[in-house]
C-alpha positions in Angstrom: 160.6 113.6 86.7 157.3 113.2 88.3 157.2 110.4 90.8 154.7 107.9 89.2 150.9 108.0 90.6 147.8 105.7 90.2 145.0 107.4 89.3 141.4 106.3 88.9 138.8 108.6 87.4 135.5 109.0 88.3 132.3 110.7 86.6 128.8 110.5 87.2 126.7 111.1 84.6 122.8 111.2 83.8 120.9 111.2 80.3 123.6 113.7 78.8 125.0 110.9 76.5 127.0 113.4 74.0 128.9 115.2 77.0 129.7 112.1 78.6 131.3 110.8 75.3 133.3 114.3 75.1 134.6 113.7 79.4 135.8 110.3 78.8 137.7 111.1 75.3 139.4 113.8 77.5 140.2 111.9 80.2 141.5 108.7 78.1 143.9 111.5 76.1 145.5 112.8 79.1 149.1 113.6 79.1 149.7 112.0 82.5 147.5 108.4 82.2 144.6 107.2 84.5 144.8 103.5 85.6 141.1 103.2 85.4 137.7 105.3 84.5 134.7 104.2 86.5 131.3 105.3 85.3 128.1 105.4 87.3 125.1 106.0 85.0 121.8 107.2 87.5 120.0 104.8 85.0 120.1 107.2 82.2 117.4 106.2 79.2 119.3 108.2 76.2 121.2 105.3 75.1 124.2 105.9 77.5 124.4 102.5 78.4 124.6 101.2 74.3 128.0 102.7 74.5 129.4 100.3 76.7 127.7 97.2 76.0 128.1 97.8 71.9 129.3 101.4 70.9 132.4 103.2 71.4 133.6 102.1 74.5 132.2 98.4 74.2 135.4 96.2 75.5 137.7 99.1 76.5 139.7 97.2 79.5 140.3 101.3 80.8 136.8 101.9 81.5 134.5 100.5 84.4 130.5 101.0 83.5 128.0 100.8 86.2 123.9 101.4 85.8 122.1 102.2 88.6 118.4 100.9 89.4 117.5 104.1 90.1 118.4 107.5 89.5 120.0 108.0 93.3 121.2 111.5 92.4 124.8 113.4 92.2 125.5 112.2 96.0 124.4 108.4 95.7 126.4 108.2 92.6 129.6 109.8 93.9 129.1 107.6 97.3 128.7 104.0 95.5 131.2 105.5 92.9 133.6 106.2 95.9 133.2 102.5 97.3 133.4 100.6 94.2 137.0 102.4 93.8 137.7 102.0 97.5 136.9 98.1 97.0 137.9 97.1 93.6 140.8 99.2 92.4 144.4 100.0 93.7 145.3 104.1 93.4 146.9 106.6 95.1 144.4 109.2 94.1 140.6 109.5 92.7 139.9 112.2 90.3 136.2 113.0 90.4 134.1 115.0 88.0 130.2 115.6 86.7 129.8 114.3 83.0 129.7 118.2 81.7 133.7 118.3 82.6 136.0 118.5 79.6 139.5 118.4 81.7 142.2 119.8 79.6 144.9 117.5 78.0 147.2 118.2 80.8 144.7 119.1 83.4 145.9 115.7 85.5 149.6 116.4 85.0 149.4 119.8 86.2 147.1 118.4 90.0 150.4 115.5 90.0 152.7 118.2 89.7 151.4 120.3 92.2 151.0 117.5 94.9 154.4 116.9 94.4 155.4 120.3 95.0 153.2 120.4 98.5 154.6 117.1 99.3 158.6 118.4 99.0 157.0 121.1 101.0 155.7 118.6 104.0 152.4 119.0 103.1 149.8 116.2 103.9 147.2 117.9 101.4 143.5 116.1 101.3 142.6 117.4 98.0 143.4 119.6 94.8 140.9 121.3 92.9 141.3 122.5 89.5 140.5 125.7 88.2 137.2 125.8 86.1 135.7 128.0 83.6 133.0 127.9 81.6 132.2 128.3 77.5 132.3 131.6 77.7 135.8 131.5 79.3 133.8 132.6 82.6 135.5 131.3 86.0 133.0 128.8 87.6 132.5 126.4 90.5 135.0 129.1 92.4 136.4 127.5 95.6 135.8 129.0 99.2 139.0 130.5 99.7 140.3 129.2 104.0 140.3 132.5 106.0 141.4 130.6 109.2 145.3 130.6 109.7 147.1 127.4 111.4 148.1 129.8 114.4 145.9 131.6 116.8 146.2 135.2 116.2 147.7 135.9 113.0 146.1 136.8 109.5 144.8 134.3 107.6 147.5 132.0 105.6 145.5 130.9 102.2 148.1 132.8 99.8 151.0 130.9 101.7 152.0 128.7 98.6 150.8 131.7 96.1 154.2 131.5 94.6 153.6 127.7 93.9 150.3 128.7 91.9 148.5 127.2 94.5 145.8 128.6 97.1 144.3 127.3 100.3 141.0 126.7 99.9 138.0 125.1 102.4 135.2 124.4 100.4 134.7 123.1 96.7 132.5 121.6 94.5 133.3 117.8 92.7 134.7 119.5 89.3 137.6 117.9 89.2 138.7 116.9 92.2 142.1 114.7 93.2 141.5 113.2 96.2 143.9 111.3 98.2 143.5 107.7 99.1 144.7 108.1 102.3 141.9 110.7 103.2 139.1 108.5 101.7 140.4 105.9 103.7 140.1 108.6 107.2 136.7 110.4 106.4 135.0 107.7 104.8 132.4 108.1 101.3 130.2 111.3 100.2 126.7 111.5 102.1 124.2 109.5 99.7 121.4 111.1 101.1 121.5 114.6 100.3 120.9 113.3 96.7 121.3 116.4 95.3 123.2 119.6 96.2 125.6 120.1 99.5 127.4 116.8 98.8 130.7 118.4 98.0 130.2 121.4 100.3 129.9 118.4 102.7 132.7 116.1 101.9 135.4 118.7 101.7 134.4 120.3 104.5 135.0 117.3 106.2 138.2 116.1 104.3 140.2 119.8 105.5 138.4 119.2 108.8 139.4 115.5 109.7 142.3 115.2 107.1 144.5 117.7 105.9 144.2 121.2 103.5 142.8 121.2 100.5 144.1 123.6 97.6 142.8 125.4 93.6 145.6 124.9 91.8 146.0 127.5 89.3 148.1 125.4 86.9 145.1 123.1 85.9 142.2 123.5 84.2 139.2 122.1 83.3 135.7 122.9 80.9 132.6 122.9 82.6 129.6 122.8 80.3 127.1 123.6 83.1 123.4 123.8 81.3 123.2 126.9 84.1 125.4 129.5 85.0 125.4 131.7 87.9 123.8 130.6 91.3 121.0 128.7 91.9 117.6 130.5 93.0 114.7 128.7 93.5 112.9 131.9 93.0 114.0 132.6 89.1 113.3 128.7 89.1 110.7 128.3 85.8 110.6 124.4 85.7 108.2 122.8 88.1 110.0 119.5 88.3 113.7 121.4 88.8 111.6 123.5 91.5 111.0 120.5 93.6 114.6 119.4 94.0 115.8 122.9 95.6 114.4 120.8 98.8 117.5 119.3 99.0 119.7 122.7 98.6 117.4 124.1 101.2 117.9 121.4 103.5 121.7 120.1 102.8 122.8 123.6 103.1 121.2 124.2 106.8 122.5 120.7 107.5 126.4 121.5 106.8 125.8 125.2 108.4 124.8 123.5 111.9 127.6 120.7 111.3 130.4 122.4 110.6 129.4 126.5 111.6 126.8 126.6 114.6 123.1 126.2 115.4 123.4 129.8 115.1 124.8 129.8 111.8 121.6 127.3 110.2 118.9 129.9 112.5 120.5 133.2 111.1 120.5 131.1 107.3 117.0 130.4 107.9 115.8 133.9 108.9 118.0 134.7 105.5 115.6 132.3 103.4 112.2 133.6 104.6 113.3 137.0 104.4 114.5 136.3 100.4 111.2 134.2 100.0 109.2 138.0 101.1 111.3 140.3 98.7 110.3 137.8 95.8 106.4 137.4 96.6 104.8 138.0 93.2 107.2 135.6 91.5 105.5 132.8 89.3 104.2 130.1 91.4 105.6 131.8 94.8 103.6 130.2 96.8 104.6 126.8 95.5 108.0 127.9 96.0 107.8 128.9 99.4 106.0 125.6 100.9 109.4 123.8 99.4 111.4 125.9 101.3 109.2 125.9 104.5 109.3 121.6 104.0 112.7 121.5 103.4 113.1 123.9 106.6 111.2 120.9 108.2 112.9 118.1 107.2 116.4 120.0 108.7 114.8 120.3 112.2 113.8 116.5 112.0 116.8 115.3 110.7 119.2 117.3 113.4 117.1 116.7 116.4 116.8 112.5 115.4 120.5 113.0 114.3 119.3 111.1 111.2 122.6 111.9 109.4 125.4 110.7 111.4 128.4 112.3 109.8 130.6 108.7 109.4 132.4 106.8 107.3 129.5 104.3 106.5 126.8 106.6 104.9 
């Protein structure tokens, strides 16, 4: 029998009213219960609010609503989301997800399962991820599998716990994530500042670094009804107003190259992006394109040499 957790979910959502409907009803039919659902709306003006304060979820003791001001993005939402939990609610773990996730029913049950397996195994993990597809049954959000091994010398160690159904992983993105309390508690909140993009390339970078491992279990699983599949390009980018926010994937991914690679790594990344920005001259609007780069380029060399993002527990 499964040694009983608290849980507390978490989802951040944004003018996608009729996902975020589909997320909650997943999450509030789980096999294995959450304590409580806290909901940070980025000020969302489809009507997403109406379901708390007189629709569906109007007086449901479970669930938690917040409205922002402002739309402060997938990072500011995750970071106040983070400290409201941190402040208000008592739980062992916080299980964090976009408002396109659809978890399975026993998607939870199967993350508590595995934790206790890793635990009767001595392990002081930081995080599970769950593995996620898409509609098309497509893997997605893959994790960055850990190629470094605990000892000097010896091949890497990620399929240690293979037989477990579990993998070492380094990286991963905040599809449902379980996240131990006791690592919040170490590394401190997500990054509110990168607003967008390299948030949670960030934050669990940091929570294998100054915590403990992080692993995919293979035993859970969760729908992710991403708008886009694939990668993100700037340069097959067709919507000005999407355009301008790849200055943040520009810029957040040099920052958590130079923070947790080298200076080398964020120069050899930025020779990579001018040299992809060439190959795809002749692309609509490529010169647009390529002075959003060259600014976000910019704003990574102010930031590191002001140290303007200081990698701690209060941002």
């Amino acid at each position: 029998m499964l040694e009983l957790k608290k849980v507390v979910a978490l989802v951040v959502t944004y003018n996608r009213k009729e996902l975020l409907i589909e997320s909650i009803d997943s999450l509030l039919n789980q096999s294995y219960a959450v304590k409580k659902i806290i909901i940070i709306d980025n000020n969302s003006s489809d009507g997403t609010d109406e379901l708390f304060s007189t629709g569906k979820y109007y007086n449901n003791l479970i669930i938690d609503y917040h409205k922002m001001k402002d739309n402060i993005g997938g990072a500011g939402g995750f970071h106040n989301g983070f400290k409201i939990a941190m402040k208000e609610v008592d739980f062992d773990f916080l299980w964090i997800m976009d408002d396109d996730v659809i978890p399975d029913k026993n998607s939870l049950e199967k993350l508590i399962y595995d934790g206790e397996k890793l635990s009767d195994n001595g392990i002081d993990f930081s995080y599970l991820a769950s593995t996620v597809y898409g509609p098309q049954n497509d893997f997605m959000n893959v994790p960055q599998v850990l190629t470094t091994s605990e000892k000097e010398g010896l091949y890497p160690d990620w399929n240690r716990y293979l037989d477990l159904g579990l993998v070492k992983i380094e990286i991963a993105t905040f599809v449902s994530l379980l996240i131990k309390r006791n690592a919040i508690d170490k590394v401190g909140l997500p990054i509110k500042d990168y607003f967008i993009w390299g948030d949670d390339t960030e934050y669990t970078q940091r929570l294998n670094r100054y915590y403990g491992t992080a692993f995919l279990s293979g035993n859970s699983k969760v729908l992710h009804k991403r708008k886009i599949s694939g990668t993100l390009s700037l340069w097959k980018e067709e919507d000005k107003g999407r355009m301008n926010m790849y200055i943040h994937y520009f810029r957040n991914n040099l920052l958590n190259l130079y923070k947790y690679k080298s200076l080398k790594s964020s120069i050899r990344m930025i020779i990579i992006y001018n040299v992809e920005s060439l190959k795809n001259i002749g692309c609509p609007n490529w010169f647009y394109k390529w002075k959003i780069m060259q600014r976000s380029i910019l704003q990574y060399v102010r930031i590191k040499k002001n140290r303007y993002f200081d990698f701690n527990r209060d941002n």
